[in-house]
Structures are given as C-alpha cells and as structure tokens.
N, C-alpha and C positions, 0 to 999 in steps of 0.2 A: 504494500500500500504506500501510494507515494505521500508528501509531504502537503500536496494541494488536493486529494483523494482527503488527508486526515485534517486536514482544515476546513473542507468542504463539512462532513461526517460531523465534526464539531461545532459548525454553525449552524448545521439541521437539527441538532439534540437543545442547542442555547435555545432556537426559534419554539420547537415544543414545549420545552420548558416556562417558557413567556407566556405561550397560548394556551396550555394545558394544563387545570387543578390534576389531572389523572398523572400527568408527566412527573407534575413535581412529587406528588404523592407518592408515586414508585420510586422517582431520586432519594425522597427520603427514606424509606424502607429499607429500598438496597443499598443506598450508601453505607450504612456499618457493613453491611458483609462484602461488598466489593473494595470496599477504601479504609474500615475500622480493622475489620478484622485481619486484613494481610499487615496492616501495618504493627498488628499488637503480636501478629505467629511471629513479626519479625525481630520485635524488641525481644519476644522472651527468649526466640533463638539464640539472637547476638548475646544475649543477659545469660544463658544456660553456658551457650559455649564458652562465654567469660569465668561463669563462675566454675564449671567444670575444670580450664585451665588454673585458677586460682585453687582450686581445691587438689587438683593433683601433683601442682608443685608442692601444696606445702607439706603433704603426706612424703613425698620423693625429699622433699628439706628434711624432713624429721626424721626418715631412715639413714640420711646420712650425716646429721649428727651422729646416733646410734652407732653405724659403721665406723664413726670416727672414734669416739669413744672406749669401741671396743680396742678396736685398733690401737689406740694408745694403752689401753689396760694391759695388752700385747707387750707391748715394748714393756711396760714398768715390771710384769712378770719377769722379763730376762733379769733386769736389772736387778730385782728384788733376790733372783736365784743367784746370779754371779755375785750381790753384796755377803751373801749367806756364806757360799765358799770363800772368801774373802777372810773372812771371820772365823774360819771353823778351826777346831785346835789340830785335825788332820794335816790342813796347811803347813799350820805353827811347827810342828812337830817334822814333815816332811823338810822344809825349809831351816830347821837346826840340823836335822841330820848329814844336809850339806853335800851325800852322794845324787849325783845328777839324773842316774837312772829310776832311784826313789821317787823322785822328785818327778818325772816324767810321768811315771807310772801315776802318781797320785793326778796330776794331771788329767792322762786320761780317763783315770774313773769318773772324776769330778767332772767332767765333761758328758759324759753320758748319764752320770745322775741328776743334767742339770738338762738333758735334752738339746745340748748345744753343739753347733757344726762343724766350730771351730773353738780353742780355749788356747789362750799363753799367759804366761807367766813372762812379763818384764820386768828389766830392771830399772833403778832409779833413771838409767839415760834414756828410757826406752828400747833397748836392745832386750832380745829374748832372753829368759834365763831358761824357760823347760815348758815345752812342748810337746805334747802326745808323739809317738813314734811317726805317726804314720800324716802325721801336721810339721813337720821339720821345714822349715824356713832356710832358706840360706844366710849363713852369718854374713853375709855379704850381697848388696844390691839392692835394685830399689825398693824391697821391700822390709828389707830387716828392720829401718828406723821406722818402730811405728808410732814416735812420737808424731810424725807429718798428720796423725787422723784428729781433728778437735776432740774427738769424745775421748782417745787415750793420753793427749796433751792437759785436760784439765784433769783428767784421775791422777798422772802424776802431779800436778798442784795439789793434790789431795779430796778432791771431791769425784765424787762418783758420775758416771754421765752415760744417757743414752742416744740415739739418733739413728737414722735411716742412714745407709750409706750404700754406694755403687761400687763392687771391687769386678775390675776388666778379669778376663780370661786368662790372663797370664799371671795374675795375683790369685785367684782360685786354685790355677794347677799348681802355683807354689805352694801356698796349704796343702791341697788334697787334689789330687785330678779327679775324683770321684766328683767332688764339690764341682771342677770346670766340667765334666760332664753332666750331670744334675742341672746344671743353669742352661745347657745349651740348648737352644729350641730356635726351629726352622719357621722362616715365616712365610704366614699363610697369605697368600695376594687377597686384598680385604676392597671392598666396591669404596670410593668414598676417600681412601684414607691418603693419604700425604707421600709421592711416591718416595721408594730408597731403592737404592741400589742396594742394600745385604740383600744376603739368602737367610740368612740365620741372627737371632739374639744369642751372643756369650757372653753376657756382662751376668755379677749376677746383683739382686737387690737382697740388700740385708737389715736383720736387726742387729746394729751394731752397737756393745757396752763396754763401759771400762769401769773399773773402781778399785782404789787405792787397798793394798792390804798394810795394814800399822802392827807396830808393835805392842809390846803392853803399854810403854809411856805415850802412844797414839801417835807415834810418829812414822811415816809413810816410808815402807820397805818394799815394796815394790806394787805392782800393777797387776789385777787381773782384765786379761783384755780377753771376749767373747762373742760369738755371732749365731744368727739365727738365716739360713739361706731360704728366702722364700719365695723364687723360684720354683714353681710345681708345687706348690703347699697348698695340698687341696686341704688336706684338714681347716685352713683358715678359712677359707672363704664359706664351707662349706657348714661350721659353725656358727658362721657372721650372718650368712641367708638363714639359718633354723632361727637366731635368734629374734631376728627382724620380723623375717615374713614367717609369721609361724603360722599354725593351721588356721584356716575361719579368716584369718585377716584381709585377704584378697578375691575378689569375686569368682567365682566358677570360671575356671578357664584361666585367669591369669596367673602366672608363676611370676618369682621372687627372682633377682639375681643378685649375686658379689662378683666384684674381679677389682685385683691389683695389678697395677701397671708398672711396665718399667720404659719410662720413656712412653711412648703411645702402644706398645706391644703386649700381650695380655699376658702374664708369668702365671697368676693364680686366677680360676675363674669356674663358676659353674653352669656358666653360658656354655649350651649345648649346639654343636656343626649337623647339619643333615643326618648323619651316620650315628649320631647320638653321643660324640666323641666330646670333651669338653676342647671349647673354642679356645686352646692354646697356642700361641703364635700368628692370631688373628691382632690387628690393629684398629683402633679409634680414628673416628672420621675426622679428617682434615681438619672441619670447622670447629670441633672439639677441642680438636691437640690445640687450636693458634688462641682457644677461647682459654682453654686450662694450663697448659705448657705456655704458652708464649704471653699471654696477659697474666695469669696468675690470679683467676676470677673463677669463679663457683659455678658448675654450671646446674641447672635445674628447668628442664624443659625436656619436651621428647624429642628423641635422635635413634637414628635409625643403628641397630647393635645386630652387627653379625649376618642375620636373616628378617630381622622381624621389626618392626619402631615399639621402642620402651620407652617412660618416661622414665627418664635418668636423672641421678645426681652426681657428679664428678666434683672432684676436688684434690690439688695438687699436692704429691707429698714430697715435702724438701727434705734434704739431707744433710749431714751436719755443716757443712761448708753454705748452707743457707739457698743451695741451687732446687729449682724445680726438676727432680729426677723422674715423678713418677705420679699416677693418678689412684685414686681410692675412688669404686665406681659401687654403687646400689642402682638400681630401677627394675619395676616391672611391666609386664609385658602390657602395650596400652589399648590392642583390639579390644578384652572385654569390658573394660570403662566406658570406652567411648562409644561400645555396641548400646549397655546400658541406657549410658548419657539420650544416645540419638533414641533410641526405643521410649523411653518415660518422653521425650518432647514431641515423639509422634502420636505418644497417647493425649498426649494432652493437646496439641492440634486436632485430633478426630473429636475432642470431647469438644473444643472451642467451636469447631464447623459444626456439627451435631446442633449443638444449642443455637448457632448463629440462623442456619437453614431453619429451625424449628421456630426459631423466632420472625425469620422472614415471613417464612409460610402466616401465621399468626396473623400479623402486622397483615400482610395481603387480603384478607380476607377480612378485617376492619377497617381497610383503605376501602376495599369493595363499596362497602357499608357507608362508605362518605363519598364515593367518589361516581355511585350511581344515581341520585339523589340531584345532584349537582348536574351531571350531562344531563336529565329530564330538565332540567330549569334551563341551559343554556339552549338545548331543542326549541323548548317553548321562546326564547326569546329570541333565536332564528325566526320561528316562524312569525312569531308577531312584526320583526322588523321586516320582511316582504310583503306584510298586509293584510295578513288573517289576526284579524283581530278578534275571532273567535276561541284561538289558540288560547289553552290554559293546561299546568303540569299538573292537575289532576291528585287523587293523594298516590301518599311514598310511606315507604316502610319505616322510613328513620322518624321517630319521634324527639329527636335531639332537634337541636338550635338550625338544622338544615331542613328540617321537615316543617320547623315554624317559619323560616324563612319562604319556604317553597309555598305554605298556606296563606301568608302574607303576599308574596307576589300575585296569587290568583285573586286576591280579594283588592288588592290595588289596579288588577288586568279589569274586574268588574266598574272599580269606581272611575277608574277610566272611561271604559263606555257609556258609561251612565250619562258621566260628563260630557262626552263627545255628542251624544243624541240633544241634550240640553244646549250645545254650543250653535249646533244645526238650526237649532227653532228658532237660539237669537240672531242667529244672521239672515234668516228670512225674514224676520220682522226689522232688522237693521237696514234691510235691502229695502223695505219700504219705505221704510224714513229718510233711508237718503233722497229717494227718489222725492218723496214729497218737499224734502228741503233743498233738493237742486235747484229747482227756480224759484226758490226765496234767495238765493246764493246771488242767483243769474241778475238777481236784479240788484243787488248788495255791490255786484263789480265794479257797477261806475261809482259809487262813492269809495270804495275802497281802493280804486286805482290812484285818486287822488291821494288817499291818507297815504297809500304805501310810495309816491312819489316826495310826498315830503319826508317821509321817516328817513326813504333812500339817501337824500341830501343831509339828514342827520346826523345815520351811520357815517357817512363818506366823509365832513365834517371831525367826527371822534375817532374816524381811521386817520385822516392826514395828525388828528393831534397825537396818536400813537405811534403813527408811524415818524413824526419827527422827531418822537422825543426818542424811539427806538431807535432811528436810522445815527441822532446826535449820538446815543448811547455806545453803538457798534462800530460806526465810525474810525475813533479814535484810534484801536489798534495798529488796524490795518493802516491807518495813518501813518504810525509812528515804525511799521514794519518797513512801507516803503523808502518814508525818510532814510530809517536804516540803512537798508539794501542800496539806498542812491548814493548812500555814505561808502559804503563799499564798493560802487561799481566805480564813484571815481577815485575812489585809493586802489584799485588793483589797475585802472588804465592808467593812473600815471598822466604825465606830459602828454599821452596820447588821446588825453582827454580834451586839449586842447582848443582843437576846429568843434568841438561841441561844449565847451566853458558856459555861453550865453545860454544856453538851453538847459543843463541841470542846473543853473541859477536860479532860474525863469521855475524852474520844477520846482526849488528848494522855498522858494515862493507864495506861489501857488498852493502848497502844503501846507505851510506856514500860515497859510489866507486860510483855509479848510478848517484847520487846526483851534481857529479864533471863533470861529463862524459856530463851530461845534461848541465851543465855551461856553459862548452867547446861549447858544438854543437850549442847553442844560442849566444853564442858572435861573432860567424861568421857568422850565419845567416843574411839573407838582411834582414828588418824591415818591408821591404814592402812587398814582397813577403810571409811575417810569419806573421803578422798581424790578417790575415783573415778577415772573413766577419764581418760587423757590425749591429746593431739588433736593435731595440727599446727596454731598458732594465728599468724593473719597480728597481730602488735601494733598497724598501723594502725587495721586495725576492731577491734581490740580496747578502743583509744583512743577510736574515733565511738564504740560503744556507753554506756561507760562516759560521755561527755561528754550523752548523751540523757539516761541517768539522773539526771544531775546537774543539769540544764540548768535549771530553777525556780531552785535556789538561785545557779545564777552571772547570773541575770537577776534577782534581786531585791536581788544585792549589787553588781551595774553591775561585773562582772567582765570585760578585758577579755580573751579567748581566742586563745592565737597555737598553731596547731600548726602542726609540721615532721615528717612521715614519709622517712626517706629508708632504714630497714633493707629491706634485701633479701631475707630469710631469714626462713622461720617458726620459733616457739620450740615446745619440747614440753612442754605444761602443763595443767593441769587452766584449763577456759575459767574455768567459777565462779570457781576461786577466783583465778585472776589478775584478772576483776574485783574480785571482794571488793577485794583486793590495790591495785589502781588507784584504787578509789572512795575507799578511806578515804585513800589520800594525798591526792587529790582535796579532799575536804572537810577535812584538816587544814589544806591552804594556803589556801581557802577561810577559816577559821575565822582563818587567821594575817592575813586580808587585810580585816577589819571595818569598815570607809570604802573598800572600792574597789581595785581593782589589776588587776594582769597576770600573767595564769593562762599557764602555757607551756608547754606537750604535744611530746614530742619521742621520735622513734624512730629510732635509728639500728645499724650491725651494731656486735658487741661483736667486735673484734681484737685479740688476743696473738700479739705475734711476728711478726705480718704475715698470722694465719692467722683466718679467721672462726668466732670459737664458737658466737657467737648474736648473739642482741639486746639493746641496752640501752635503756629507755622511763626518760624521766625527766621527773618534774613537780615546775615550777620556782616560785616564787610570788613577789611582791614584798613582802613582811608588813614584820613586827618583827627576822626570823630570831631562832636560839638561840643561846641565851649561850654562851660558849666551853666554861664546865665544867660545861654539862649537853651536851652533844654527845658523849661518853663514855657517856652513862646511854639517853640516851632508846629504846633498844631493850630495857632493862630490864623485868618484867614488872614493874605497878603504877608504874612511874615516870610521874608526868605534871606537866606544867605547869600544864595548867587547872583550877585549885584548885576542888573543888565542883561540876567538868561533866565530868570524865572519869574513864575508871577506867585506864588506862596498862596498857591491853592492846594497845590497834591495832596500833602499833609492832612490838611483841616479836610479836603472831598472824602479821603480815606479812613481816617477816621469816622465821619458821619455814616460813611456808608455801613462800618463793622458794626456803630454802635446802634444801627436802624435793627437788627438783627437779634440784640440785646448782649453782642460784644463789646473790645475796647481792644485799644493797642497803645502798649507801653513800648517803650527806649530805653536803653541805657547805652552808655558811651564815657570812655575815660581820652582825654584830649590828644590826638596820637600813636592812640590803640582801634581806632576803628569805634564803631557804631550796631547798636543788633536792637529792632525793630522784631517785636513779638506780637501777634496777630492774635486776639481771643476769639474763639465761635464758640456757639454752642452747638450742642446734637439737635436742640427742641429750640427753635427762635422764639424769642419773647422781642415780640413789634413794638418798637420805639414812634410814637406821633409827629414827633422831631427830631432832628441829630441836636445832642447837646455838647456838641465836643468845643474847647474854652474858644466865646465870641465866634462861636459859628450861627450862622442863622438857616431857618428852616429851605432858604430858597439855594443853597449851595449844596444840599442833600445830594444830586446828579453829579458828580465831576469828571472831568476828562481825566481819560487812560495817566496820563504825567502832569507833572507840573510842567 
C-alpha cells in the first residue's frame, strides 16, 4: 500500500468519523483493543523482559559471590594446613636432628598428610633446605631462589601468606614432571573465542602458600613453602556447583555450572562437550576475556559457554604479583528461564485479549442499543428535509435520554405542522389585505414622492457632513505617507532631481495646503458625530501597522527599532484614530532623535490593584528629552517647542482623543536621556462628553495625524 493509497484510507475513516454517531461509536469500542491493548502487551513485555534480566543477574551475582567465597575458604585451608606443619614438634625434632634424609622424608609425609603437590623446606635466604625425593629442585637456576614469589618473600619476613600463582612448564617439570604432565591440556578450537596460535595449555595454576616456621623464642628458622595444582581438579569445581546449585534450586531442565580459568582456557570445569566429556581445554568468548582479563570488571549477563547461552558470572583471579591470570566462572543454563519467563507472559497476553475481545463484544452490543435509535432519527430527518413532512421516527426500544429525544422530535415534527397549516390561513388572508391596501398605497405615492425627495436632500446633506469630517479624519495619513515617500524619492535621486526641483516643491506645497485644509475641517467638526465606530483593537498590530506607515522615515534617519508586545487584552477604540494617536508620537520621537537612535514600541496590560483595565502602549525614544518646566505644558493646545515647524496641537489632539475613550497619557523624560510617552486604554471604554486634557477645548476633540 503506497503512501497516497494510506493517506487516501485515512481521510475516508477522518470523513466517517465527522458524519457518523455509528463510526465514532465503534472508534470508541475498538480503540482499547486495537490501540490500548497492544500498547499495555507491550509495556508488560518490555517490563517482564526487564525485570527477568534484572532478576537473573542478581541470582548469577549471588552465586558468584558464593563461588568466590568458597574459593577463598580454598586457599585459607592450604594455608591453615601448611601453618599446622609449621608448628608441629615433628618438624622441630626433624630439623634438630640435622640428617638431610630425615628431614626429607618428614617432608614428604607432611606433604601428603597435608594433600599438597608440592612442599619445601627453605632457608633463611630462600634457598631449599629439604625436599621430598621425588620434588628435588636444582640447587642451581632459575628456580632455586624462591625468594622471587611474594607469598615466600613475606613468610621469610615472618608472616604467613597465600595467593594464586602461574608456574610455566619448565618450573612444574623441575618439581615433579608428573605435576608438568597433570597441567598439560590440549586446546579445544572454541566458536567465539580470541584466536592463539598454541595447541596446548602447560602453565599450571596454583594455590600457592608460605609461612615462617620459628623457634621456641619465635624467631623465624626457616620457611615452609606449598602448593595446590588445580589444573584438572575436578573435585573443586564439582563441590562448588553441589554447593551452589543444589537440588530444587533451579527450574526443571536447567543445570548448575563451575569452571576455573587459566588465562581464558578452562583447567577445572563441569561444563559438559557433546560426548559428555567435561569441557577441558575449551576457551571463553572473546568478549568475555577483553571484558574480564583485559578490563578487570565483573561480568554478569548471558554469554554463550561451550554449546549452549548460560547466564554467567565471571570474575578475574589475580595472583600474587597483583596480574589478572585467570577467571572464577558460575552460571546456568538460560533456555529454561526464559522458556518460563516467555510462557507466564503468553499466559497472560491470552488472559489480556480474552477479556479485551469479551469486552468488545459487550460494548458492541450496547453501542447497538445507542446507535440504532439514532440512524431512525437521522432517516427521519432525511426525509423531512426532501419534503415529506409527514415523516416521523415512530417509537424505539431505548427508553434512555435517546428515546426521549426521539419522542421529542416527533412531537416538535407535529407542532411544526400545526404551525405551518396556521401560517397558510394567514397569508391568504394577508394576501387580501394587501391587495385591498395596494391602492390606498397607489394613491399615498404622490405625497410620498414629495416627502421622500426632501428627506433624500436631508440624508445627502448629513452624508457630505460625515463624509467630511470622515474624508478630514483619513486624510491625514496618507498625507503624511506621501510627504514621506517624496522625502525619499528626492534623497535617493540626488542632483538628478534636478530638471524636476520646481515640481516636488510645487508637490511639497500642495500637501502642505491639504495638510491645513484638513486642520481647519477637524477643528469644527463635533467629536461625537467624527469619532466613529469602536472595535476591539489587539495594540500589537496596532503597533506593526503604525511602524509600516512610518517605516521611510525610520530608515532614512538609521533609526534603531526595538519592540516588546506582551499585553494580553484588546482595548476599545476607535482603530483611526488610535493610529492617528501612535503615529504622531511616533514621529515626534522621530523628530526628537535627528543623528540617529533607539525607537522602542512596547505593549503591555494596564493593572490597578492587581486587576486588568486594559493596555498601556508606550513609545520610548533616545532624543534630547524635555526640559523639566515644559513637561507641565506640553499637552497644552498651541504649546510647542519647535519654533517655526509646529503648530502645538498633536499633543493636546492626542490626548483628547485617548481621554474620549476614558484613557490618559502620561510622559516622562530626564533632559538628555530621551523621552517615553505611555498610552492608557481601557478593554471597556467609559465615553468622555468632552476631552478635558489641560486648556483643551471640546472643538479640538478631531486632530490631525501630526502636529
């Protein structure tokens, strides 16, 4: 379906929707099941599978605290065993007798009574003193100083120590070759994992311990140093999983795993390969090793182990030199959780649709109940409106508020006609009466042609007096636009104004004659009679307009214009003449600002008391401002500053005009700083009989556009 197919589709269902109670009625029904309900399967999905991931991390966290735990419990058993031989008077005794082979021998027992893989006896420098036979070091090379390992360096300082540590292949076969064979293990190509070039792991990973043996004054005679190779140590892991994951605790189907790492290679593990084999010398995925080996972060999510995705816990085990050598891994298998998981949210989507359809259905069948009721009535008012005025909706099943409406309509369809046969009778008997008063008319003409020829010379009469004092009224602007524009057409021709100098003089004139003429005819005009009608006026366009008109002269004098609209409320005013009103302050600050400035338009609500009266518009300018004690006068009629270019009317016209309204306009001005002229309206004009603005009189009420 293309893009104007599904925009078409969607203007036919909008169009129904407008025309049809039945349309909407079914929108609202089936909206919850087509628009509520997918949107709520999806929240709980997103919400389930959220909290399912939040729920099996923290289970997969808490088993490998536990792994971890154990795991150190691990270590401190060696330590706790080697402290015991350390101590034991067998030693004590062995070590006076001073024969090397005694000494060896006791060794070896203690080694095997202590379950350990490897056992020496150093001395104070770290060099061997005695060795099981079959663990003989060479007194020579790099491994005889085994002061080099942390945990045997601080037991010769005298304190005991454990730690994880890595001994290569060639430090194994010096111990025991049995030991280099025990670690060695072939690796298995793993999908996933981080390529290497070996075939084989022959490092091996140990529990490594030291602790000081003392004498009776507690002073340190030598070191016993011991290890635990756990490499192939299934018994650990295999204890680690019963403890964790023991019976009941894991859903049907899912198993438990442990495994220890050596590097990303699996040494111990109860992770089972196809064949049933445990997954030794299988490796950890890429993203793991860089996430646990190479960051040194905790991992706790599912990752795909071996054959199968387990939610796993990983976590890195260092060794005494403080290196990440190897990983400590718990998770189990995540198919049956998330079988679970999905199964309980498909039950509960079948239970959500169930109900939703069950409620449709429902709903449908009580839209029925409203929405048939309703097409009988809109029938009936089809047919009534092609002419059958006999048409009525008859009764309906519904007794609700549509069946009283629908009994109402019939009993308005009746008073209707009732009405109409009544209407019938009177215009036949109107039809006679005119007829008998046509010629009483006929003969009424000739005196009435006379009366209507004088009233005609009446009307015509109180039209020229309207239309003069309108035509003075409207005049003015356009007056002062042309003047403008003539102003500009000869500053932009320049010298080339020249061969036509006498003629826009003659214009500038001529305007100037208009200008007077228009004065005259408003100073006599009545106020009330001129005023005209009044309007609901927004002040911000009242401001754009006004600044159009203007707009020659504030680009020729590089004016710059800042307005601020923020009143809310329209005023009640005559439009004209509140422009008039605008324009001329407009161009007095204009006139105040002759090199240039900052013109500033501002409208905001006029509050008393906390209550909104109206508007106040104020134009603000950056001139010369007025001197202190002419700011008393300058609303006076004939008052002016501009000696020779004005006649000191604007002021006093403009005022009368705001204050006929039941406004006022206030000034303020600092000598220097400019001048700001603020305009009161109200929203509700309260009609003034006279302007009383100081020593105005009621016949200057009309003023021209400027002074």
């Amino acid at each position: 379906m293309g893009p104007g197919l599904i925009r078409q589709s969607l203007g036919t269902l909008a169009g129904r929707l407008r025309r049809s109670v039945r349309a909407k009625l079914l929108a609202m029904v089936l909206a919850p099941l087509f628009l509520g309900v997918p949107i709520l399967l999806g929240l709980v999905w997103l919400w389930g599978n959220e909290g399912y991931h939040r729920l099996v991390n923290y289970k997969v966290g808490s088993d490998l605290v536990t792994a971890h735990e154990y795991f150190g419990r691990m270590r401190q058993t060696v330590a706790v065993d080697l402290a015991a031989l350390a101590g034991s008077q067998r030693l004590a005794k062995a070590m006076a007798d001073g024969r090397p082979e005694h000494l060896a021998a006791y060794v070896e027992d203690a080694r095997r009574q202590a379950g350990l893989d490897f056992l020496f006896l150093l001395g104070p420098d770290g060099r061997i003193l005695a060795s099981p036979p079959s663990h003989a070091l060479p007194a020579a090379g790099p491994h005889a100083a085994r002061s080099r390992w942390p945990v045997v360096d601080a037991a010769l300082a005298g304190e005991g120590s454990t730690a994880i540590d890595v001994f290569d292949a060639d430090h194994l076969a010096a111990i025991d070759p049995r030991l280099a064979e025990r670690a060695r293990l072939a690796l298995v190509p793993t999908p996933n994992a981080t390529p290497d070039p070996r075939n084989e792991e022959t490092r091996g990973l140990l529990i490594h311990s030291a602790t000081p043996v003392h004498n009776d004054a507690r002073r340190p005679l030598a070191v016993l140093e011991g290890g635990v190779l756990l490499n192939g140590n299934s018994e650990l892991v295999d204890r680690l999983n019963a403890i964790i994951y023991r019976d009941g605790t894991l859903p049907l189907g899912s198993k438990g795993t442990a495994t220890l790492f050596l590097g990303d290679t699996r040494i111990a593990t109860n992770v089972r390969l196809f064949a049933g084999e445990r997954a030794l010398g299988t490796r950890a995925s890429q993203v793991v090793r860089e996430h646990v080996l190479d960051e040194g972060k905790v991992w706790l999510d599912t990752a795909f182990v071996v054959n199968d995705y387990y939610v796993s816990g990983y976590e890195p085990v260092l060794d005494s030199h403080g290196e990440r050598v190897g990983m400590l891994y718990v998770g189990f298998l995540e198919a049956p959780f998330s079988d679970a998981m999905q199964g309980a949210l498909l039950t509960l989507f079948a239970i959500f649709v169930t109900v939703s359809v069950a409620g449709c259905v429902l709903s449908l069948a009580w839209a029925r109940s409203v929405f048939k009721p309703l097409e009988k009535l809109s029938a009936t008012i089809r047919r009534v409106g092609t002419g059958d005025h006999d048409a009525r909706v008859g009764q309906v099943a519904s007794r609700d508020e549509i069946g009283q409406l629908a009994a109402a309509f019939d009993e308005l369809l009746d008073n209707l006609a009732a009405r109409r046969m009544e209407l019938q009778r009177w215009g036949d008997e109107l039809d006679r009466k005119v007829a008998e008063r046509t010629h009483e008319l006929e003969e009424a003409n000739a005196t009435l042609d006379q009366a209507r020829r004088h009233l005609a010379m009446t009307e015509k009469l109180a039209a020229i007096g309207e239309l003069t004092a309108g035509v003075a009224h409207e005049i003015n602007n356009p007056v002062a636009v042309i003047q403008g524009n003539l102003d500009v057409l000869q500053e932009i021709l320049g010298p080339a104004a020249a061969p036509v100098r006498e003629e826009i003089r003659l214009i500038h004139e001529q305007t100037h004659r208009i200008w007077l003429i228009v004065t005259k005819l408003l100073q006599f005009a009545r106020p009330g009679e001129f005023a005209g009608y009044t309007e609901g006026v927004d002040p911000a366009q009242a401001l754009a307009d006004c600044l159009v008109l203007t707009r020659h002269n504030l680009e020729r004098r590089q004016i710059e214009v800042r307005v601020d609209n923020s009143a809310g409320c329209r005023v009640e005013v005559n439009l004209s003449e509140l422009q008039q009103v605008l324009i001329n302050l407009i161009v007095n600050a204009l006139q105040a600002m002759p090199d240039g400035g900052r013109l500033t338009l501002t409208s905001r609500d006029w509050l008393e008391e906390g209550r909104r009266i109206g508007a106040e518009i104020a134009v603000c300018d950056t001139g010369q401002g007025i001197a202190a004690e002419d700011l008393s006068r300058i609303f006076d009629p004939f008052f002016t500053t501009k000696k020779g270019s004005g006649t000191g009317l604007g002021l006093s016209i403009s005022y009368a005009i705001v204050e006929r309204y039941g406004g006022h306009i206030s000034v303020t001005s600092q000598p220097g700083q400019g001048a700001c002229f603020t305009v009161h309206l109200r929203s509700e004009a309260r009609y003034a009989d006279a302007p009383t603005a100081p020593g105005f009189a009621a016949r200057w009420s009309t003023p021209p556009a400027q002074a």
